[in-house]
N, C-alpha and C positions, 0 to 999 in steps of 0.2 A: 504494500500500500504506500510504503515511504516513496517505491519510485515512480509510484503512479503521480503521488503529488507532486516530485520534482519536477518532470514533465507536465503537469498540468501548469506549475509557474511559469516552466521553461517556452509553452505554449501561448501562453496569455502576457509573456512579455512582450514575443515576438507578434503577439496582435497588436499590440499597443505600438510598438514602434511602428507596423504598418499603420495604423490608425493616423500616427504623428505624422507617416512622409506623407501619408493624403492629404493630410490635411495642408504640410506644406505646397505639395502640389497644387492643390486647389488653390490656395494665395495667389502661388507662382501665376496659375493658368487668370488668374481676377487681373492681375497687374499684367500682363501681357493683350489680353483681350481690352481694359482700358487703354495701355498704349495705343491699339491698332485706331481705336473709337476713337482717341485725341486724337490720332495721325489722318484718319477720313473725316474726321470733322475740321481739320485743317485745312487739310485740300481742298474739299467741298467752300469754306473761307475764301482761300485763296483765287481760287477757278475764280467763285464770283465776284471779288472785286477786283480781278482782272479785267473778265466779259466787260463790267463796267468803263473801263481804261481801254479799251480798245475796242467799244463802242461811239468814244470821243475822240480818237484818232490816235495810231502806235505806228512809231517808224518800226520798220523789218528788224532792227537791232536786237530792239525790244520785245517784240514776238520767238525771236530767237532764243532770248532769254531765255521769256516764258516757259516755252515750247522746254527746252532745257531743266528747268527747274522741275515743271510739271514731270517729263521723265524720270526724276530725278525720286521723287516722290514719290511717285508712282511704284519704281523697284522698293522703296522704302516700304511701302504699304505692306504689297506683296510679301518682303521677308517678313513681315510683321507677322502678317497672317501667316508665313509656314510655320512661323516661331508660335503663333495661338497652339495652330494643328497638333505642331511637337508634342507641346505641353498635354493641350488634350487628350494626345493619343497615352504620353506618360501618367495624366490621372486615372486614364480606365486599367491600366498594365497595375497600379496601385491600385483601385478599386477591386482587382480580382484577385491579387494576392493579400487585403486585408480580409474579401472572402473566404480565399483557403486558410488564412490562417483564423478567421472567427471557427469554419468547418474541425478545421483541430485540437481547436479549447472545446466545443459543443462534444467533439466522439471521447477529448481523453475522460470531458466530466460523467458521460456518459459508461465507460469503461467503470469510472469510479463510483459510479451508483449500482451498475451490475455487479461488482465485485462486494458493495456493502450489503445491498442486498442478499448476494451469494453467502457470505457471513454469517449474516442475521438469520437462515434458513441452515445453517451448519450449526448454530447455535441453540437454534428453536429445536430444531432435532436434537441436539444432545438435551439439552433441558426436557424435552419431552420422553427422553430415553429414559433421565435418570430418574423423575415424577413418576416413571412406568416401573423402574425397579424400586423404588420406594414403596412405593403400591403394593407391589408383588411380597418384596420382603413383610410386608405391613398382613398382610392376608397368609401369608405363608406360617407368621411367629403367634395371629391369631388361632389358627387352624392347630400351630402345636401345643396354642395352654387348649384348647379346645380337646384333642388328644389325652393330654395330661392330667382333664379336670373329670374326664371321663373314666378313664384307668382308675383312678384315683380310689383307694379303700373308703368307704364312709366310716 
């Protein structure tokens, strides 16, 4: 039983640490997915008050810039978002091994309730063995003053 429990700790540690990286992850994947939202709500800024600016007239310089910047940005988005995905993809890989590891605290405790149980019926049984030879001795040492009182000279 001693080494069920050490394995039951040893089990219910490593959920907890998995519990903790999720939990980090999930941060991670919050602050990443905000980055990307401030990064397309910039652009989306930016585009418009350009459209602005070059609806009132832009030398080609200027458009080239643009044009520039805006690609510029654009590749930025985009890692942004693989960078979300990464993360994403690392909270679910964490999600299924805080899984397996809740799966292995639930069967060792379960191990340890079959096994107390299993006890408690090893013991019900002896107890009900020894109630049964008490019994027996008890009927048996009746039976011999009963013998005895019968024999017995008046």
């Amino acid at each position: 039983m001693t080494a069920l429990n050490t394995l039951l700790g040893q089990a219910e540690s490593e959920r907890d640490e998995a519990m903790m990286a999720l939990r980090r992850g999930e941060e991670q994947a919050r602050r990443v997915q905000a980055q990307a939202d401030q990064l397309q709500a910039y652009r989306g800024e930016y585009q418009q008050r350009w459209a602005g600016q070059f609806s009132r007239r832009g030398t080609m310089e200027i458009v080239q810039c643009y044009q520039s910047f805006m690609q510029r940005l654009d590749e930025a988005l985009a890692q942004q978002q693989q960078q979300a995905a990464a993360v994403t993809s690392t909270c679910q890989r964490l999600r299924d091994k805080l899984l397996a590891a809740e799966m292995r605290v639930a069967s060792v405790r379960k191990l340890i309730e079959r096994r107390v149980a299993e006890q408690r019926r090893v013991q019900d049984r002896r107890d009900q063995r020894q109630t049964d030879e008490t019994a027996q001795q008890i009927r048996w040492r009746a039976k011999q003053n009963e013998v005895h009182t019968e024999s017995a000279p008046l």
